[in-house]
Structures are given as structure tokens and as C-alpha cells.
C-alpha positions as CSV (number, residue, x, y, z in Angstrom):
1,X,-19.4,5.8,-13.2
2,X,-15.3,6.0,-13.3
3,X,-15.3,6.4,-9.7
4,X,-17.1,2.9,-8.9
5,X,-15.1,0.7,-10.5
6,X,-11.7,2.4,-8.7
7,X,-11.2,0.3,-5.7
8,X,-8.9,-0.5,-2.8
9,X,-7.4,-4.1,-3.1
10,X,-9.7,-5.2,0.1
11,X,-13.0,-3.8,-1.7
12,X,-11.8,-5.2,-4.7
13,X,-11.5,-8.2,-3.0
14,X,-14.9,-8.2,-1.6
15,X,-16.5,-7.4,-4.7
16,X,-15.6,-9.9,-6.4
17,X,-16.6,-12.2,-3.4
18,X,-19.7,-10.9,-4.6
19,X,-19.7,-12.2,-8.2
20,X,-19.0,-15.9,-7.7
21,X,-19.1,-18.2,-11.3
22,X,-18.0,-15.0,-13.0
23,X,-14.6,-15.3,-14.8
24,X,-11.8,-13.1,-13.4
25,X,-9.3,-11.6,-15.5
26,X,-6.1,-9.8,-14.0
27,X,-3.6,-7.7,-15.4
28,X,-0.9,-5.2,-14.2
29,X,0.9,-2.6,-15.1
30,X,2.0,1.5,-14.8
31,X,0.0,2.5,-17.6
32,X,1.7,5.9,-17.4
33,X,0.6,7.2,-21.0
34,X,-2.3,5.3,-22.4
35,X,-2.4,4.8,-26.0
36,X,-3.8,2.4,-28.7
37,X,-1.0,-0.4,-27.8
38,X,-2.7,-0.5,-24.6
39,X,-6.3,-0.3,-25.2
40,X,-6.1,-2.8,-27.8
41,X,-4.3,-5.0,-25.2
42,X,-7.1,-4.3,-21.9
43,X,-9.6,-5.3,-24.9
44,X,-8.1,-8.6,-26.0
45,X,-7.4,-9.2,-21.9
46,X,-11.4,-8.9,-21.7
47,X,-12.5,-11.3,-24.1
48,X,-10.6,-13.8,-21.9
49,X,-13.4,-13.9,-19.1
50,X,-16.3,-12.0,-17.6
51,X,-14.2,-9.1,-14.9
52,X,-11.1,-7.7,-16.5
53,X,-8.7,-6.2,-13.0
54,X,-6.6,-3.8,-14.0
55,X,-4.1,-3.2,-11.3
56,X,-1.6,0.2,-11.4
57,X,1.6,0.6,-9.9
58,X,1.5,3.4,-7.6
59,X,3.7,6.4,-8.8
60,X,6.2,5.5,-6.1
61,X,6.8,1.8,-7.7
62,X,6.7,3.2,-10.8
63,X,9.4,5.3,-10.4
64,X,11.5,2.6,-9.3
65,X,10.9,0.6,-12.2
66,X,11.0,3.1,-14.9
67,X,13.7,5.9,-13.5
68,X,13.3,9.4,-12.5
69,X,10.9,11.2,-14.5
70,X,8.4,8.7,-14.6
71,X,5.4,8.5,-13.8
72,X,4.7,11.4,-16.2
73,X,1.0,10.9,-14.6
74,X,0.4,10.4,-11.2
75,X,-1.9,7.2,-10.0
76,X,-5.5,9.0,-9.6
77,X,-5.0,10.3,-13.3
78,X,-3.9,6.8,-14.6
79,X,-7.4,4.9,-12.9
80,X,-9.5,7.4,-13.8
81,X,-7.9,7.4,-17.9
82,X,-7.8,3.2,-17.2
83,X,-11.4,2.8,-15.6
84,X,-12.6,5.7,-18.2
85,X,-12.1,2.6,-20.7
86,X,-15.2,-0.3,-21.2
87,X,-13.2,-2.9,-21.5
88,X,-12.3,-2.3,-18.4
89,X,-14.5,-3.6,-14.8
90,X,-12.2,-2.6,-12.0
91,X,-9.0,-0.4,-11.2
92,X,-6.6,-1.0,-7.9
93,X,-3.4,-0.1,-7.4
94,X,-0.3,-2.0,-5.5
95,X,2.7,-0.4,-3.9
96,X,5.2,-3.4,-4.1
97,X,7.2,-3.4,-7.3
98,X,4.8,-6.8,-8.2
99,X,1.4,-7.4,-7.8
100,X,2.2,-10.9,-6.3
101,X,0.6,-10.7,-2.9
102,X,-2.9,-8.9,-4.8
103,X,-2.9,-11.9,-7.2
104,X,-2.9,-14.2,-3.9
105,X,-5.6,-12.3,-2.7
106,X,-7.8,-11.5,-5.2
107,X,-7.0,-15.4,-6.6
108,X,-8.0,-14.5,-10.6
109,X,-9.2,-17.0,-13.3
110,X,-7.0,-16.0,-15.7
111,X,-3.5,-14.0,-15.4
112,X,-2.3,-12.0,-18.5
113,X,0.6,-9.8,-19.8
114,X,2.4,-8.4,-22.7
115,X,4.4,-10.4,-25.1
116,X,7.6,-9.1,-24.3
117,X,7.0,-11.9,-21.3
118,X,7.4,-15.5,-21.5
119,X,3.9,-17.4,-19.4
120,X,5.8,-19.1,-17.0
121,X,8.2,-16.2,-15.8
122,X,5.2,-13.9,-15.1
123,X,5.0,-13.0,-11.4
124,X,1.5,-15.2,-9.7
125,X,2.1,-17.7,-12.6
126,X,2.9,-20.7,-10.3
127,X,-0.1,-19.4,-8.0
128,X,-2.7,-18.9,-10.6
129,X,-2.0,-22.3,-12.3
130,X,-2.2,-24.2,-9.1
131,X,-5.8,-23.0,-8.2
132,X,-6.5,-24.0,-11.6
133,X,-6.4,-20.5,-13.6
134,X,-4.3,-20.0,-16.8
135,X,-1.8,-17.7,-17.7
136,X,-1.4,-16.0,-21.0
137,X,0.1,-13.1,-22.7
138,X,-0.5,-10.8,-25.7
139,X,1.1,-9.6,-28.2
140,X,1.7,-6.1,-28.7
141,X,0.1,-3.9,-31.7
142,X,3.3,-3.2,-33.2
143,X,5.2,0.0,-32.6
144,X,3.0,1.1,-30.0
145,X,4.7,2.3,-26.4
146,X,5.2,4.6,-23.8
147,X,8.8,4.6,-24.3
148,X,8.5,5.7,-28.2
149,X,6.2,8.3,-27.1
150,X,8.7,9.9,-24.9
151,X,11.2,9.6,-27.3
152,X,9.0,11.4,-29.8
153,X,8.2,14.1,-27.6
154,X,12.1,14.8,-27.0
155,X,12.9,14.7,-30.8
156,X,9.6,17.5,-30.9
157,X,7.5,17.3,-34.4
């Protein structure tokens, strides 16, 4: 069920306590209008390990990263669309504008983001290398976003 696999970052953190020699995968973001761009993405993040974390940005941080407006759908919506996916083994969500202190916690195997970033400025990168995890990215499936999909839905058909 959807439901199970929403956590708190302390269940989280427990759960995977639970889970030991299984290969932890973490990645972040608002996810604010899933579409193939991103599903493609949470898929390739998967076939790095055995868990794949997806944490949100609560709609408060969100809106401090991406401007009034936004986000279009609040946090419940997003982790129930996010943890609706298979790819997909656990949602949380963080209030800070980076998941840095949920990276210390939940101490993943493997840290991963978009392709826009370059590995070592990613935020846990110097933490998640020195316990001996890696840090990728992946690309993007070309002209997929949440931006163009705004902008599209402004312009109208």
C-alpha cells in the first residue's frame, strides 16, 4: 500500500535499521508535477541499489525555492503520486531548504540527482563519500520539466 511506504524521517530511519546489507539509494526533490522526466529518473535512481528514498520538500520549502505559486500540489498529494510509483520503496519529507541533516541521518549508500548538478556540489556529497557511499547524477529525458509544463499551461493549447 501507498500509505506504508510514506514515512516520517525517524521511521524511516528505523526502517531501514531494519534492512541491514540492503543497498540504499537517496534522492530529493519537490516533485511538484510528476511527469515522464521524472519517472524515468526515480527508475534509473533504482537500478543503483536495493531501497530507492525519495525525500519531498514540504510545500513551505518549496515555495521558497521555486516562488509564489508553487507548490501547485501540496506535500500529501506529491507522496502519495511519488510512493504511487514501483520504483519507488520509501517517501519522507524535509522542511529545511536541503535534505542535508536527513542524509546524515538516514547515512544512504548511494546519493543521486539530476544532471543539471555537478557530483561534487550536491548537498551530503562530502558526507556520503566519507562513509564510503557514491554520488551520482542523471541525466534528464530531454525536454521534460515542471517548468515547461507551466509555461504550456499559460500559453493554453
Amino acid at each position: 500500500m501507498i500509505r506504508e511506504k510514506i514515512l516520517s524521517p525517524g521511521a524511516l530511519a528505523r526502517e531501514l535499521k531494519k534492512r541491514k546489507g540492503a543497498k540504499v539509494v537517496f534522492t530529493n526533490g519537490c516533485f511538484d508535477i510528476v511527469h515522464a522526466g521524472h519517472v524515468t529518473y526515480l527508475e534509473r535512481a533504482r537500478n543503483l541499489g536495493d531501497i530507492l528514498v525519495v525525500a519531498l520538500n514540504t510545500d513551505a520549502s518549496t515555495k521558497r525555492l521555486k516562488g509564489p505559486g508553487r507548490p501547485i500540489n501540496r506535500l500529501s498529494d506529491r507522496a502519495k503520486v511519488i510512493g504511487a510509483l514501483e520504483s519507488v520503496s520509501f517517501v519522507t519529507s524535509f522542511r529545511e531548504d536541503t535534505p542535508l541533516s536527513l542524509i546524515k541521518k538516514l547515512k544512504p549508500d548511494v546519493l543521486v540527482k539530476g544532471g543539471d548538478y555537478e557530483v561534487k556540489t550536491i548537498v551530503g556529497y562530502e558526507q556520503v563519500i566519507a562513509s564510503g557511499g557514491v554520488v551520482k547524477t542523471i541525466p534528464f529525458l530531454e525536454g521534460r520539466s515542471t517548468t515547461r509544463i507551466l509555461a504550456k499551461a499559460k500559453r493554453g493549447p
